[in-house]
VOGU-3710 file (C-alpha; in Angstrom, 3 decimals, decimal comma):
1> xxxxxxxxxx> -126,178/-140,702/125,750  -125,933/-137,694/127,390  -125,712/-135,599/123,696  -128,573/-137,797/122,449  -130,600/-136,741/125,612  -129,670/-132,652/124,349  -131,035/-133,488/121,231  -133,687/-134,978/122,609  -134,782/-132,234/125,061  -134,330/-129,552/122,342
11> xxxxxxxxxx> -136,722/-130,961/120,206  -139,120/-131,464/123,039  -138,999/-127,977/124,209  -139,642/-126,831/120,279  -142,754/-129,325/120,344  -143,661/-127,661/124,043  -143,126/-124,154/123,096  -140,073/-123,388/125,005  -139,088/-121,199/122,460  -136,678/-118,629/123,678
21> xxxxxxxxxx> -134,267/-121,417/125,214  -134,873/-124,201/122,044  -131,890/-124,932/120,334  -133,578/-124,419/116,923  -135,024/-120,664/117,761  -131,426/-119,793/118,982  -130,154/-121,533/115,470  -132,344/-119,487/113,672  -132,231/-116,497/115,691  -128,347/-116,361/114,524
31> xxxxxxxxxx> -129,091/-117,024/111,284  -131,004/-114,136/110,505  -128,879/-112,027/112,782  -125,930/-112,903/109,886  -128,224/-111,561/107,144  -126,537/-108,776/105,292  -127,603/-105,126/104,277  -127,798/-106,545/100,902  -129,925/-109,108/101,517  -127,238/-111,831/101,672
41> xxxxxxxxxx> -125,173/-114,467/103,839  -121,519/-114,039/102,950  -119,183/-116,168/104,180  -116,810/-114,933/106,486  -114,515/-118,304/106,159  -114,208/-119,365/102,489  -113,537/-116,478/99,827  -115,414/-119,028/97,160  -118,356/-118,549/98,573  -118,265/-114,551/100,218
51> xxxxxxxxxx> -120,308/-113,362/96,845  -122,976/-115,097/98,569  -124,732/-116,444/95,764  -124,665/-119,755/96,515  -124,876/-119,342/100,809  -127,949/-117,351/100,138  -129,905/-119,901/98,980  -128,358/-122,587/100,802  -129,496/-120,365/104,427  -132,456/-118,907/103,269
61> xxxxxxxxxx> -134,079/-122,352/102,211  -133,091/-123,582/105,678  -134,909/-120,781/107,645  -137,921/-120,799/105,321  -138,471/-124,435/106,123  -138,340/-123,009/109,854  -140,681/-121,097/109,381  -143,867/-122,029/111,423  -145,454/-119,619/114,425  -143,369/-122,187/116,624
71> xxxxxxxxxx> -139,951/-120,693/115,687  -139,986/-117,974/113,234  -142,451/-115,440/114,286  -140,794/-115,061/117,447  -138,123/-113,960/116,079  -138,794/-112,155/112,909  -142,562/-111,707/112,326  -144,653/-109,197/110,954  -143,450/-106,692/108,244  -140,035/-107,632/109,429
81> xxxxxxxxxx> -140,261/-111,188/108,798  -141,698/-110,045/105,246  -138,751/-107,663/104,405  -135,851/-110,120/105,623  -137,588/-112,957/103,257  -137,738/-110,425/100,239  -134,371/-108,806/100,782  -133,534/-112,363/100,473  -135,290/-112,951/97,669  -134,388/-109,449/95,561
91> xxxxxxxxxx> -130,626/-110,499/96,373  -130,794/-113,732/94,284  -132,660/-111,909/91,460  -129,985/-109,470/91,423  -127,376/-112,056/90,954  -129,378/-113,262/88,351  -127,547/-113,872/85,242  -129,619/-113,242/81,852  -129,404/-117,016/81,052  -130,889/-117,639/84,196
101> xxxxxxxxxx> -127,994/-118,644/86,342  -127,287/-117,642/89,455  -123,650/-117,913/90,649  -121,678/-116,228/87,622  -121,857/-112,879/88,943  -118,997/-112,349/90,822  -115,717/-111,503/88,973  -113,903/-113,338/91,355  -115,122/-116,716/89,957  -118,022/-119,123/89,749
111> xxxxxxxxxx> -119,690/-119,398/92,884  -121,414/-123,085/92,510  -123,919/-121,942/89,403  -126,188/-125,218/89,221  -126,297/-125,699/92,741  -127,109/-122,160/93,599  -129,841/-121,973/90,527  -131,627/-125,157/91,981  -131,722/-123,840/95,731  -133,361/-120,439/94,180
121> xxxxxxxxxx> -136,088/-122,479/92,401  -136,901/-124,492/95,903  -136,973/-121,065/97,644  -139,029/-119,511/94,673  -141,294/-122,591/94,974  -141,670/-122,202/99,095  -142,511/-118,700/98,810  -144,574/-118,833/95,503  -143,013/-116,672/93,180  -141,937/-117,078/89,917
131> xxxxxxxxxx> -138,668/-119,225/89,043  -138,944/-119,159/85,259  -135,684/-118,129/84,293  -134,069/-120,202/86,861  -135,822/-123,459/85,336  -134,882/-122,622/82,034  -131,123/-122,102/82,739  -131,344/-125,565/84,545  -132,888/-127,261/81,589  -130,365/-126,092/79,450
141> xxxxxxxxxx> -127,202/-127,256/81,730  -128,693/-130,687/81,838  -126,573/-133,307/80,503  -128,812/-134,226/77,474  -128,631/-134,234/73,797  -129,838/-130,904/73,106  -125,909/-130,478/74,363  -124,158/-133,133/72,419  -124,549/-136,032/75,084  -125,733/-139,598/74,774
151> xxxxxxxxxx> -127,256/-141,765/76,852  -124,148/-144,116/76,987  -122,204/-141,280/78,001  -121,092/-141,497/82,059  -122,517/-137,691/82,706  -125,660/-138,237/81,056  -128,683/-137,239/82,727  -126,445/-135,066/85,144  -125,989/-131,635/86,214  -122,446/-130,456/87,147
161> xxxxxxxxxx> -121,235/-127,071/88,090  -122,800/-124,591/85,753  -121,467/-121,782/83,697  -120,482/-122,147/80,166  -122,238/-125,125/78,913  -120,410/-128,619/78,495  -120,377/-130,963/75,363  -118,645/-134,082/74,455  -115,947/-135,242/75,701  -115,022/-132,533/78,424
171> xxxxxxxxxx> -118,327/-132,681/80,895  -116,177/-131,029/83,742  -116,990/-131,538/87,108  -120,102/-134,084/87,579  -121,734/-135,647/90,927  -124,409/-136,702/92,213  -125,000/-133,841/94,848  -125,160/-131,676/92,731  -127,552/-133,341/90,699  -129,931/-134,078/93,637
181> xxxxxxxxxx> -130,407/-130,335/94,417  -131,280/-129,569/90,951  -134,054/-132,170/91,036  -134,961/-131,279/94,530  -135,545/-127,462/92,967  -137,607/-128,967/89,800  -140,137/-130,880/91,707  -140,532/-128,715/94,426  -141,678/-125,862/91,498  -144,290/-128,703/90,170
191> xxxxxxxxxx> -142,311/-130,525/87,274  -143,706/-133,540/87,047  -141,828/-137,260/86,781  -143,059/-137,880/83,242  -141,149/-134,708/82,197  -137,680/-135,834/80,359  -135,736/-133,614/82,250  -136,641/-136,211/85,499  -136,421/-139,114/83,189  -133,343/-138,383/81,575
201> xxxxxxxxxx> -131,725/-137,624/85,483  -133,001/-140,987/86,439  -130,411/-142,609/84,025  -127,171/-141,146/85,893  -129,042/-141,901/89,462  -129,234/-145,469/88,421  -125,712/-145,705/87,378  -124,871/-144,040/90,843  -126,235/-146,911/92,349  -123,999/-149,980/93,562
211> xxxxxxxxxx> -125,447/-153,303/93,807  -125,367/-153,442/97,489  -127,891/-150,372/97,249  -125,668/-147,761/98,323  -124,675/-144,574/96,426  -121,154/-143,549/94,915  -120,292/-139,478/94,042  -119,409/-139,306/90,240  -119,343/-141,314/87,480  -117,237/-138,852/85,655
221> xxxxxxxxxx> -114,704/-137,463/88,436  -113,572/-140,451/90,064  -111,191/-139,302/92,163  -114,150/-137,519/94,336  -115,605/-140,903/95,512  -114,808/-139,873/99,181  -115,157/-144,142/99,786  -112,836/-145,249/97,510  -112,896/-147,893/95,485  -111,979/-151,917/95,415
231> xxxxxxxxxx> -111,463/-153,634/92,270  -112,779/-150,520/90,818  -116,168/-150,732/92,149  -116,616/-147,304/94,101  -117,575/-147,882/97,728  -121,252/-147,305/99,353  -121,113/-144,004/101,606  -123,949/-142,134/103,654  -124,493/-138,648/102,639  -124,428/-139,805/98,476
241> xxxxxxxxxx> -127,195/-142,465/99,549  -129,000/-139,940/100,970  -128,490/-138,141/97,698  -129,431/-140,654/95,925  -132,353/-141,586/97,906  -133,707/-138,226/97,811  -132,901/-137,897/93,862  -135,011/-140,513/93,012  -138,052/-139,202/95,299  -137,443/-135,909/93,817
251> xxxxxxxxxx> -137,507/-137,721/90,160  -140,947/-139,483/91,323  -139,889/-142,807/91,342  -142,323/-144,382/94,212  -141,821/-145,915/97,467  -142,661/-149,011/96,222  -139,658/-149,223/93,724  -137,160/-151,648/94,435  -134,505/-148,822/93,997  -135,801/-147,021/97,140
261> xxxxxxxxxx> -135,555/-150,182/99,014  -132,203/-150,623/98,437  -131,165/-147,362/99,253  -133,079/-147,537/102,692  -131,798/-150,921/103,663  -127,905/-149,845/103,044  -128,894/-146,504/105,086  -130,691/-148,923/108,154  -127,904/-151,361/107,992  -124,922/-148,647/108,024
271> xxxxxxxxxx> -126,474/-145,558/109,969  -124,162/-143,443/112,235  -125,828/-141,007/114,634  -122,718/-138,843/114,963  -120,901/-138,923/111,755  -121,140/-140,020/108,302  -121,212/-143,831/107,174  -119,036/-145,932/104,626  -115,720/-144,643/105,199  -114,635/-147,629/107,756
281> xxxxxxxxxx> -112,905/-149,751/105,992  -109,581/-147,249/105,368  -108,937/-145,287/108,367  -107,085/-142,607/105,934  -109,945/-142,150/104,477  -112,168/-141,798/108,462  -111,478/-138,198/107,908  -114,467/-137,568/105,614  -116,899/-139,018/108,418  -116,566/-136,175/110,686
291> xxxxxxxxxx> -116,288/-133,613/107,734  -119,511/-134,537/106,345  -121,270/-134,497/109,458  -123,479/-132,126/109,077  -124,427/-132,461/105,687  -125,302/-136,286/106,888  -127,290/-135,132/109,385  -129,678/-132,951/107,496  -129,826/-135,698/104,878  -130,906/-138,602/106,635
301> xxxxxxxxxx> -132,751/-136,716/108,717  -135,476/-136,060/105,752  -134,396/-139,411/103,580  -135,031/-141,662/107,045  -136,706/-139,687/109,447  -137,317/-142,449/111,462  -133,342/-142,922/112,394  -131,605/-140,761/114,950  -128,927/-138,305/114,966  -126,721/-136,369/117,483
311> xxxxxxxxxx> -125,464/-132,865/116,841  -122,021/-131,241/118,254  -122,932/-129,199/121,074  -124,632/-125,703/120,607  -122,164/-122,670/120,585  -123,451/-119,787/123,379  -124,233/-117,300/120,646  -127,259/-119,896/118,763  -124,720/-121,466/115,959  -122,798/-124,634/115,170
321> xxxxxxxxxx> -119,465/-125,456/113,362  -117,753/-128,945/112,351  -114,375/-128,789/113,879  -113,259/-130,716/110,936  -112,705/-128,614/107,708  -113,008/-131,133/104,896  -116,367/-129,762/103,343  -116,464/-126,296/104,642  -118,155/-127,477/107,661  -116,488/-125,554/110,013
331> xxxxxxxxxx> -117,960/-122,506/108,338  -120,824/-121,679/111,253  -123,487/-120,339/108,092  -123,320/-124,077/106,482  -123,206/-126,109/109,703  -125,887/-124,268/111,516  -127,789/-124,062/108,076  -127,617/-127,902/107,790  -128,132/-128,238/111,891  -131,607/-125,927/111,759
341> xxxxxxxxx> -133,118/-128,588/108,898  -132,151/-131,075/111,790  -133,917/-129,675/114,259  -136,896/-128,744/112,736  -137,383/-131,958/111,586  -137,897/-130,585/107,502  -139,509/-134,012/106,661  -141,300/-131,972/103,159  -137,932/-130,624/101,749
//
């Protein structure tokens, strides 16, 4: 109670204008203090992702959906709050492959390409610029026809890692995470549900989808379903039903939809306010719970605004970190990334 009450409080003294002592101006106030001279957020934990091209994204999105007179303009406003956003912004054009893809610009290896690509779009689309190329790269990686696949196939409809594009029978590395971001990206730069790039995603969310209206990982890379399995059905588990959940709202299937009701009565009925859901039923297995803490957090936070969650305590200098490793968690960029969509309550993506 006493952590739920800090929560509680922060988000009261945001709401009050308390701003210099609110835990989501210090969050934010870090963040942007970890911006560097190239525009970029490098990770200082995880050589995968210190090109950047992926983080940048992932942390500017975050602080842009911050970014009210409330928090932001405290901290960075004025021309300076203009040339952190753009420095931002020129750094992802930069890594800007000619197909489009962002990611593949580091000789050191693939930094996350789809992911990365979709994150630019939802930043181009916050800050109204163009995200032409970016579209086009992720129409092409889609899991479609136009690249050999059918709709019987497990990946179709998908979007996996990026790079060199897949066809039958190798599709590579496939979930539904990654998938979600893309869509998220798409619809927040105005492609419509009738388009068949949202259609054709719609048929790998559905098979994503277990009858008790929970959410597995991959229909392609089973070993990744974080759950496990029994029988071979892949287990329910809280951060891919929030994928899914927000998938399909990205993909403009309506509130209405039996689909969405599914995946909201599996999130009521299992919701953790510390830690991830669905991993109870093999304590080897508990281990992803805390890991994917964060990333929970932010999720349900927008897919069920309406249920509560509690964050690890604050660190003195503004940022947070998972203690538990799994997902890169304890890397303070992505856990205090994920913690400031918490606490400013990003209900519009």
């Amino acid at each position: 109670m006493q952590r739920r009450g800090f929560l509680l409080a922060t988000l009261a003294a945001a709401a009050c204008g308390r701003r210099d002592s609110s835990a989501l101006a210090r969050a934010v106030r870090w963040l942007w203090s970890q911006q560097s001279d190239d525009g970029g957020w490098h990770s200082k934990t995880y050589g995968l992702l210190r090109s950047g091209q992926s983080l940048t994204p992932f942390v500017l999105d975050a602080l842009l959906s911050a970014s009210s007179p409330l928090v932001l303009n405290q901290l960075v406003s004025g021309p300076r709050q203009a040339s952190a956003v753009d420095r931002g912004f020129d750094f992802l054009k930069r890594n800007t492959n000619s197909d489009g893809s962002l990611g593949l610009s580091d000789s050191a290896g693939p930094d996350y390409p789809n992911y990365a690509t979709g994150l630019a779009v939802r930043v181009a689309a916050r800050l109204k610029r163009d995200a032409s190329p970016w579209i086009a790269c992720l129409r092409a990686q889609q899991f479609t026809e136009v690249n050999g696949w059918a709709p019987s196939d497990p990946a179709y409809g998908a979007w996996g890692m990026g790079g060199e594009r897949r066809r039958p029978p190798e599709a590579g590395h496939v979930d539904l995470a990654m998938t979600r971001y893309v869509l998220e990206g798409l619809a927040a730069a105005g492609i419509p549900p009738a388009d068949p790039v949202m259609q054709k995603a719609l048929v790998y969310v559905k098979r994503c989808q277990n009858p008790d209206g929970g959410f597995f990982f991959s229909t392609v890379n089973l070993d990744t379903n974080k759950a496990g399995d029994v029988s071979g059905k892949y287990r329910s588990y809280g951060t891919t039903t929030c994928d899914g959940l927000l998938a399909m709202r990205a993909a403009g299937v309506p509130e209405s939809d039996t689909r969405i009701a599914r995946a909201q009565a599996w999130l009521k009925q299992n919701h953790l306010e510390e830690r991830a859901p669905g991993f109870d039923i093999e304590p080897a297995r508990m281990g992803w719970s805390d890991g994917l803490r964060f990333y929970y957090a932010a999720a349900i936070t927008r897919a069920m605004p309406d249920l509560s969650v509690i964050l690890p305590p604050q660190r003195d200098d503004g940022s947070f970190a998972n203690r538990n490793n799994l997902v890169k968690e304890d890397d303070p960029l992505i856990a205090t990334a994920f913690a400031v969509r918490v606490l400013c309550q990003d209900r519009g993506g």
